[in-house]
Phi, psi and omega in degrees: 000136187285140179261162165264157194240030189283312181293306178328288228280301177311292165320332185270335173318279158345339197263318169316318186276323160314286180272025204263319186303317206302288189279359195237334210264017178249348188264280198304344169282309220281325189262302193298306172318308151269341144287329162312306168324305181311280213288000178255341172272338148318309148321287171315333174287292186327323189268314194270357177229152173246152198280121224293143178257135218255108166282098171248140200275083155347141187281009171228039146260146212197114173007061138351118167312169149295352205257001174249128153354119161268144187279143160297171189279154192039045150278151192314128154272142178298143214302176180273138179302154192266152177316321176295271145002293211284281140036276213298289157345314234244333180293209167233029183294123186271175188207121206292157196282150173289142172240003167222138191268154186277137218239318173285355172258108174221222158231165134264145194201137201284148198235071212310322207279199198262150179314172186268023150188111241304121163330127198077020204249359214257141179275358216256338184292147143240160181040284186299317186272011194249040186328294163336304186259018160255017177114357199273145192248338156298111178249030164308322163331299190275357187267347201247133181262137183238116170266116180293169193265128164088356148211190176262203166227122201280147164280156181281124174259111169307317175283354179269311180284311181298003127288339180282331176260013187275126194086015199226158189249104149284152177181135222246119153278082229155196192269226193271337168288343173264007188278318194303297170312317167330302175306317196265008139258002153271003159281327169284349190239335186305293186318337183258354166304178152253194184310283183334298201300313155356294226279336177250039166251122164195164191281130163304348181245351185075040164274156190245349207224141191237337195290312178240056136228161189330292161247127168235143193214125193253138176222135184272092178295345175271334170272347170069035178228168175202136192253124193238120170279135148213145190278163190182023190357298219255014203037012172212184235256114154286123200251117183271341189282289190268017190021061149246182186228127180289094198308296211272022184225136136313142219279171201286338184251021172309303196279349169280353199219355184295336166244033146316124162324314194229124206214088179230115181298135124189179187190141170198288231287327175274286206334324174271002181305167218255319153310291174327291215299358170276305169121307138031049195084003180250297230270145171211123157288116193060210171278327178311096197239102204282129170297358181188130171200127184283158164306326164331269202311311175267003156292331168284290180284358163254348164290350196278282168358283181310288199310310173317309181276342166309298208304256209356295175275315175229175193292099158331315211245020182225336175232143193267115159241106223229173165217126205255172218263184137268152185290127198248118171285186189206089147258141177269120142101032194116194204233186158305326175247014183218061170085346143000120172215169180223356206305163172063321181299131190246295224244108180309136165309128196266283192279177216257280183348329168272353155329109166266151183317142157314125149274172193300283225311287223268353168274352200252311181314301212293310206280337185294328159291328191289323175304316153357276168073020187278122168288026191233004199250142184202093170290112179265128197230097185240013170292324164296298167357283189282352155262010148293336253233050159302351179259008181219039167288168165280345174043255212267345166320029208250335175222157206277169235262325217276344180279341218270140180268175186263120175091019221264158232265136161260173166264100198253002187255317199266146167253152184298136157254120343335121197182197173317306210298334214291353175271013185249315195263358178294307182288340216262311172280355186267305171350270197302341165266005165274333139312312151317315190278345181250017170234037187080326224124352197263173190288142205259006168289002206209327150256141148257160179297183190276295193284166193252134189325098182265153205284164184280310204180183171215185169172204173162120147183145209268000000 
């Protein structure tokens, strides 16, 4: 009997899209499905985030509360204050709200814990700055801390900079104030080593005593960094044959610091010694050697001098430069060489009022630097700062009790260590992590930004 062969025929017709439904179509639900999932959680992120904003730190915004405006990303930092502005402060002047904080406009405010290194303890002080172990017995000096208005100032963590500084060169230029700093940073950062390491910190020629010579250079053998001094009052070149000053020339040791990693400048205090500021057959240009010239003018034409060789000589994209203000004195009864004293003073100047006026030396620093206009430049403006600061001279502390003569000149310009510089070198150091904070992390020695940095303030003085 004949079979149909109609079912046979059918069934085999049938059979691919069956098992194509059977085995494939649970993989292919499966796949639409989780794209789907993907592109409807894509929809939730879009409605529900905003899109992340790029923070870049100004160098005189420093960890801002919340409650001040953030500046947008690659904004300008606000221009330096102006005199008027300063004035203003000072006055009943009303004064407008901040949107960036100034790391130099603050206070001092007593600081209970211990300095950032035990009084008396540091090898790198000399003599002059080391009150404490020359007799001073009040350690009010060392409790006080400067805090800016409106953020905080992280403390120099030391194994955090000398790292930061490993394989790299700083080094400080000026007169005996920048020596003084100088000093309280290698006590701050010496202080945070341990014994061993202590033991590979030393002046490269094996000197123990810093004042009287020219360069000193200190070196961290674990870090391969070295922090470096050189005297340099006036930044331009002294002529001993004719004891004049070469306005137009840079000083004679430019090219030893000229490829420093780190660069921090100033000069103000000779300028006002009694030879300068008279002015008299001393100032010189060329072969031209002027019978009358004010400090003004030639303070002015040697920062033109200095400025010309920052562009010149260094690399923007390799060195860090800063110029640090003036220091501000407190003599009493006269000047430094006609009986001037601080003796007794304990306590920091409080009200603002007592706060003395900007002088022509620090209006002729602001514009000549501001003029600059360099990115690679940074004003650490410590002049306000330091004139709160009556209490922390070395006054008759300047030598130990058994040396000190009856009448003898006090110090009324340089300060005791532990002391002001080491919040100079605090600042110095949060400036250089704001750099670090716009560039990720990355070394703030080796890019600069596109745009260019406008200074926080200024101030300057030996």
């Amino acid at each position: 009997m004949a079979t149909s062969k109609f079912p046979a025929t059918l069934f085999l017709k049938a059979k691919p899209p069956v098992q194509f439904l059977c085995f494939h179509f649970p993989s292919i639900y499966t796949a639409l499905f989780s794209l789907s999932g993907f592109l409807l959680f894509l929809v939730f992120l879009l409605r529900h985030t905003q899109p992340p904003q790029i923070l870049l730190l100004s160098p005189c915004t420093l960890a801002a509360p919340s409650a001040d405006p953030v500046p947008p990303p690659f904004s300008s930092p606000p221009p330096p204050p102006t005199h008027a502005e300063d004035a203003a402060k000072k006055g009943n002047t009303t004064t407008t709200t901040k949107k960036h904080c100034d790391l130099f406009d603050g206070r001092w405010v007593r600081d209970e814990g211990n300095p950032s290194y035990p009084p008396g303890s540091c090898r790198f002080i000399d003599v002059a700055f080391d009150c404490f172990s020359n007799g001073r017995k009040d350690l009010n000096y060392t409790k006080m801390r400067w805090k800016p208005n409106g953020c905080t100032l992280p403390r120099l963590r030391g194994k955090k900079m000398l790292k930061l500084l490993r394989g790299k060169r700083l080094a400080f230029v000026g007169d005996s104030l920048n020596r003084n700093m100088w000093e309280s940073l290698l006590c701050i950062l010496t202080n945070s080593l341990d014994e061993r390491q202590r033991s590979r910190v030393f002046e490269v020629s094996g000197r123990s005593e810093f004042r009287s010579d020219t360069a000193y250079a200190v070196r961290f053998a674990d870090y391969n960094c070295s922090i470096e001094f050189f005297r340099a009052p006036f930044l331009v070149r002294e002529i001993s044959s004719t004891e004049t000053l070469r306005l137009d020339l840079m000083e004679a040791a430019a090219e030893a610091y000229a490829d420093a990693d780190v660069l921090v400048f100033n000069s103000g205090h000779w300028w006002t010694h009694p030879k300068t500021s008279k002015g008299e057959n001393f100032y010189q240009e060329g072969d031209n050697v002027f019978p009358k010239l004010s400090a003004e003018e030639a303070y002015r034409k040697a920062l033109k001098t200095w400025a010309n060789w920052v562009r010149t000589r260094i690399q923007p994209s390799r060195t860090r430069v800063f110029f640090r203000g003036y220091s501000w004195s407190h003599f009493n009864g006269g000047q430094w060489n006609s009986g001037g004293n601080c003796d007794g003073e304990t306590e920091p100047i409080v009200d603002e009022k007592h706060l003395a006026r900007y002088f022509k030396l620090t209006e002729v620093l602001e514009s000549e630097i501001a003029e600059m206009n360099a990115p690679n430049l940074l004003y650490l403006n410590i002049t306000r700062m330091t004139d709160y600061r009556k209490d922390a001279h070395p006054s008759v502390y300047r030598s130990p009790e058994a040396a000190r003569k009856p009448g003898e000149a006090q110090d009324c310009s340089h300060w005791c260590l532990p002391g002001v510089p080491d919040a100079w070198n605090e600042l110095l150091y949060a400036m250089l992590m704001v750099e670090i904070t716009r560039k990720g992390g990355k070394s703030f020695l080796l890019v600069i930004t596109k745009k260019k940095l406008a200074p926080c303030a200024i101030g300057g003085r030996n």
